[in-house]
N, C-alpha and C positions, 0 to 999 in steps of 0.2 A: 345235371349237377356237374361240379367242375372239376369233384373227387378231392380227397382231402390229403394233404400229406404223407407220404409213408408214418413220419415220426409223431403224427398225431393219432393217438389210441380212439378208437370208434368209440363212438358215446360221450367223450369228455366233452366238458365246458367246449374247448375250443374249437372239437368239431361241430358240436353244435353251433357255434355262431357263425360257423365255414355257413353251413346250412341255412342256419336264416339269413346270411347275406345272399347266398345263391334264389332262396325266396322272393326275396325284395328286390333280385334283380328280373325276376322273370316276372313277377308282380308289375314295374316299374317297365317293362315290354309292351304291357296288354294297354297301358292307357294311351289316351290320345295325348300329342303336345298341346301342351298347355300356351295361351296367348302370349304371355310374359316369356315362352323359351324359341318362340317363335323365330324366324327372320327377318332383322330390322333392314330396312331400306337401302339404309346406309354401310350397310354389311351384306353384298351383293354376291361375295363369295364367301361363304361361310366354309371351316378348315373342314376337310375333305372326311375326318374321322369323325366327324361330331353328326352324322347321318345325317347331314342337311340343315341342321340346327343348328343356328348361334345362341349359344347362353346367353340371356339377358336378368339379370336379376331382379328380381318382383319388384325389390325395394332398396334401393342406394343409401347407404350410412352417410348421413349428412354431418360432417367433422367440421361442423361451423362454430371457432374458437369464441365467437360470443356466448353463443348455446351448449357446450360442452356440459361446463357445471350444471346450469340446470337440468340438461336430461338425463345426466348421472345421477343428479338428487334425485329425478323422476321415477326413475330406476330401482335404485337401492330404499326409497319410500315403497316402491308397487313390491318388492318382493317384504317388505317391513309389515304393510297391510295382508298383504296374503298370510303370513305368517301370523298377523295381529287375530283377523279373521275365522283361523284354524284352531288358535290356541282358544276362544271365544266358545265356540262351537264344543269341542272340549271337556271345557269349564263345563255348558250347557247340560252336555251329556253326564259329566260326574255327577251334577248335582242332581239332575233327574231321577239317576241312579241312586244315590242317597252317598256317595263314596264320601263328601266333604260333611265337616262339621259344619255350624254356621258362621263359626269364627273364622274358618278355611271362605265359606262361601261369601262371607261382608269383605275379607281382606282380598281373593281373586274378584272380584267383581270393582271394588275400588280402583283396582291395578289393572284393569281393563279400562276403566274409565279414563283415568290417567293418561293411558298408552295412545286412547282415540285422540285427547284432545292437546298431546304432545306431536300425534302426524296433522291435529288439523292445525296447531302453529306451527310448523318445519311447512308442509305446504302453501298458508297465505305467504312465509316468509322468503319461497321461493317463486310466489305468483302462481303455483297451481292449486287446483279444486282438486277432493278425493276421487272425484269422480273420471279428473284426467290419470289418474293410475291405472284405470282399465283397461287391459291391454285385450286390442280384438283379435282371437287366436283363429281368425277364419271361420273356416268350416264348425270347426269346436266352439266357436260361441267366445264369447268375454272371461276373460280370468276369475274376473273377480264376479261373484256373485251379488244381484241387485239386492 
């Protein structure tokens, strides 16, 4: 450990995250480089502090001023859906429960209806499918549930 501040009291919030960053550092020692942090060809000397590694990133942000708007749209839809998704689920759970009336349960249910077929016009109206909202989080599988 790298030892924490004089003027940080042992136990507080702050030494604790001193802590799990020293974690995640000795964590992030033990694995192997990964392909993408590898060294490119074209980068025949990589800088002397990076232990032999040039950073290469997984994935290039493509700031392509025709496609801006839409993957912005793409965007602020996939977190619209996830949020639509949760509050859904929710619903599901109250009523199973018995929390809602029925007047509660006809008018949540309406206004879920609603909300789906308000993203699936904002997405024909931007040329995507709901199904391009799903974003592949790797290892962790897809965002959105099928």
């Amino acid at each position: 450990m790298t030892g924490r501040p004089a003027d940080v009291p042992a136990g507080s919030p702050a030494d604790r995250l001193g802590e799990v960053a020293d974690a995640a550092r000795r964590a992030r020692a033990l694995l192997p480089p990964r392909p993408e942090l590898t060294e490119r060809p074209e980068e025949a000397d990589p800088p002397a502090g990076d232990g032999g590694r040039a950073r290469v990133p997984a994935r290039r942000l493509r700031a392509d001023p025709d496609t801006v708007e839409r993957d912005l749209v793409a965007l602020v839809l996939t977190v619209v859906e996830l949020l639509r998704q949760l509050m859904e689920r929710q619903a599901l759970h109250r009523a199973d429960r018995g929390d809602l009336t029925e007047e509660q349960e006809e008018r949540l249910g309406l206004t879920l209806m609603l909300l789906h077929d308000r993203m699936t016009e904002l997405c024909e109206h931007y040329g995507l499918a709901l199904e391009d909202l799903n974003i592949d989080l790797g290892p962790l599988g897809p965002l959105l549930p099928p």
